[in-house]
C-alpha positions in Angstrom: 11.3 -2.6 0.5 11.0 -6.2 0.2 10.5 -6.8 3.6 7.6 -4.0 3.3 6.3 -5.8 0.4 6.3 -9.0 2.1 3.8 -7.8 5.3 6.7 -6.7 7.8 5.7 -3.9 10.0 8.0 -0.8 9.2 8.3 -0.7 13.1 10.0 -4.0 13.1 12.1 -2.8 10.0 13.2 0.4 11.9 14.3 -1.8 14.8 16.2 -3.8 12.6 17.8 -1.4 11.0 18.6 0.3 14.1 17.0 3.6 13.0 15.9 5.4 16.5 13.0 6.8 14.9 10.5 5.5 12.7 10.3 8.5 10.3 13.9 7.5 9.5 12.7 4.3 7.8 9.8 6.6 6.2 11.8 7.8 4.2 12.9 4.5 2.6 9.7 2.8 2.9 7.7 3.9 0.4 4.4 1.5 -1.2 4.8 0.7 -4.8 1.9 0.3 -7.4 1.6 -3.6 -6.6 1.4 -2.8 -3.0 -1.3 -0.6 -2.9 -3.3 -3.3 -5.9 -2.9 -5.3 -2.8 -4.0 -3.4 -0.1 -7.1 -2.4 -2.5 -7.9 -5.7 -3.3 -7.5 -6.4 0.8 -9.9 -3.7 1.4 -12.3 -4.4 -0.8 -12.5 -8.5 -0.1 -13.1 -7.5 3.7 -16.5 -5.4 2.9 -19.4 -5.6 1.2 -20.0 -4.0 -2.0 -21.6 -0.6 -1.1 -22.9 -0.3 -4.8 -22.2 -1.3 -8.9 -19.9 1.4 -9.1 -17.3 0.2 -6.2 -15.3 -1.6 -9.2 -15.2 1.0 -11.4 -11.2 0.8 -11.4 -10.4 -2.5 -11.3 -7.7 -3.4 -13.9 -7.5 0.3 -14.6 -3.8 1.5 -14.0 -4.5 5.1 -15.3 -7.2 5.6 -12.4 -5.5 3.3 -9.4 -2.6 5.6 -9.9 -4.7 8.9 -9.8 -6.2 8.0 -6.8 -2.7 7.5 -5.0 -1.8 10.8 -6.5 1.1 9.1 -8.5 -0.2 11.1 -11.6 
């Protein structure tokens, strides 16, 4: 997980783990809550705002986690 957390491609994990297949390491490599802030955050720094409601769930933790389905 660290090395997820830290920007390394599951495919390089999986070969370093020696797992044949990548769906091996899927079942280890899962994104926690700060990883997917990230990739949000990522996401919405590389567009434009498409309107005033985009934001609607920043520094909301009840609504970043129902839109990951982690409720």
């Amino acid at each position: 997980m660290e090395w997820l957390a830290n920007g390394m491609p599951k495919k390089a994990i999986a070969e370093l783990l020696g797992h044949a297949d990548l769906s091996t390491t899927d079942i280890y490599a899962k994104s926690d809550i700060t990883m997917k802030r990230r990739d949000m955050e990522r996401f919405r720094n590389d567009r434009p705002p498409v309107d005033s409601t985009e934001e609607f769930w920043r520094g909301d933790e009840d609504t970043i986690r129902k839109l990951y389905g982690l409720d």
